[in-house]
N, C-alpha and C positions, 0 to 999 in steps of 0.2 A: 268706639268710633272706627269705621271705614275708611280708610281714601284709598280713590287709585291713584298712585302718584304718577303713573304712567297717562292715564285722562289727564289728569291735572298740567303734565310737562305740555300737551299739545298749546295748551291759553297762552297766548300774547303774553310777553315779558312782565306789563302792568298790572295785566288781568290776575297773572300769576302772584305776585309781589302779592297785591292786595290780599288775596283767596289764602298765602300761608299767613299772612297776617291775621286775619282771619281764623285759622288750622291752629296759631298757637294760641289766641284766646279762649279758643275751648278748650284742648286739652290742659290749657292751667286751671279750666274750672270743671273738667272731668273728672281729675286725679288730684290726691294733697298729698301724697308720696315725690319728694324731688327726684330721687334718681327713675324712678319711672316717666314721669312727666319730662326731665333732661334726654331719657333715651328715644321720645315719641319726639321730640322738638329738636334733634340732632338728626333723625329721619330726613322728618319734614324739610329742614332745610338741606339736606343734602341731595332731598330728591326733586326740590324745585328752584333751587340758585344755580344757575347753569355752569360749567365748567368748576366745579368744584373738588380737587381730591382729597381734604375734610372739613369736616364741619365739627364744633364739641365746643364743649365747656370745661376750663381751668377753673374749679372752685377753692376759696380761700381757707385754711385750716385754722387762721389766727395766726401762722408764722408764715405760710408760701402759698404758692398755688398747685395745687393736687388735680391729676388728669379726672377729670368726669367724663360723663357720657358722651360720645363723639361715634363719629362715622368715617372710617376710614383706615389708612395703615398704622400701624401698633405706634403711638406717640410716646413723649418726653413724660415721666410721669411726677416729678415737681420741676417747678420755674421760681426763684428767687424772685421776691419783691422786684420791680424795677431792671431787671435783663432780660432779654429778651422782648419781642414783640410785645406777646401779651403782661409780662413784669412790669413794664413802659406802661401801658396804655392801663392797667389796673392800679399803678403808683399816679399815675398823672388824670385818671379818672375821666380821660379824652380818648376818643375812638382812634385809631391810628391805621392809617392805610400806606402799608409799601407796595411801590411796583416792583419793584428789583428786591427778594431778602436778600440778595447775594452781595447788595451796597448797603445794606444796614448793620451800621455798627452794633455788634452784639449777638445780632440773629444767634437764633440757637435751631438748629438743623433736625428737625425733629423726622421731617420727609424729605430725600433728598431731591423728589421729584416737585418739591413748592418751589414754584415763582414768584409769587405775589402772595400778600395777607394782609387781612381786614381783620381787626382783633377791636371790639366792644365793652366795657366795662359793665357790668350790672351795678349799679349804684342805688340802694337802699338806707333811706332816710340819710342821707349823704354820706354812706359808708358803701366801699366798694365789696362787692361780696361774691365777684366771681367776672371772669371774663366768656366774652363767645369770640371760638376764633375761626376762620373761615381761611382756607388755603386754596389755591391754583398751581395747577402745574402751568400757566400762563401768566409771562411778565404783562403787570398792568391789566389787570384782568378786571378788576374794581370800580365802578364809578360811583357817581353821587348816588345813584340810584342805589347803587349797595352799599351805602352808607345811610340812606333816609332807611331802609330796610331794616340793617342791623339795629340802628339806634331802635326803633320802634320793637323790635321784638324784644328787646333789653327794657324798654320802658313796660311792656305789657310783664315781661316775667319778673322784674322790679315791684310792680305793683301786688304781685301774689307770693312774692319769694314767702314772709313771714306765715301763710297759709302752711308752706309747703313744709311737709318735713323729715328727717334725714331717715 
């Protein structure tokens, strides 16, 4: 599959939203390789959610969470259950949006140029099995819209996680 993600960046905010939404239900039926499909849907959103400096997946080992496929500056490469952003939001299986990491207790500083994060749990047959996390050098960067967004990309790679495989 093709895309230009530069064509793509001109569409209207919505238009855009929709079209990656879109971008990642095919390639989870392109590919049944996870870190392939993880590195083409770490892309994608990195080159159509605007203001982002990364985008990736924290996948679960059975004991923590281990850095995946992402976009951007060299990250934290485990996160304990429950610290951190994404620890939080993978133990409590609830999207978590800060404006400020700099007032969250815990934040673990992985870029020191993030302002804000939107961290997504992947939940399969109700077991969490990986987080998406999305950074901003911009406090408050996130709205609903980037929350109807993330959830929906989490729900589409949710539904093919057990296709994919390691």
């Amino acid at each position: 599959m093709s895309v230009s993600l530069h064509a793509l960046k001109t569409l209207p905010r919505s238009e855009r939203y929709e079209t990656l939404l879109l971008l990642v239900d095919s390639q989870l039926h392109a590919e049944k390789d996870r870190v392939a499909t993880l590195s083409n849907l770490s892309s994608l959103m990195m080159g159509l959610v605007d203001d982002l400096n990364w985008a990736g997946f924290y996948l679960f080992n059975g004991e923590e969470l281990v850095l995946g496929p992402f976009q951007g500056e060299p990250a934290c490469h485990r996160i304990p259950i429950g610290e951190g952003v994404c620890g939080k939001a993978f133990a409590s299986r609830e999207v978590i949006k800060v404006d400020d990491v700099l007032t969250f207790p815990g934040h673990i500083a992985c870029d020191s140029a993030s302002r804000s994060e939107l961290v997504c749990p992947i939940v399969v047959q109700g077991e969490p099995v990986a987080v998406i996390d999305w950074d901003s050098p911009h406090k408050a960067r996130f709205t609903e819209d980037e929350v109807i967004l993330i959830k929906g990309i989490a729900e589409l790679i949710a539904a093919k996680w057990i296709q994919l495989t390691d």
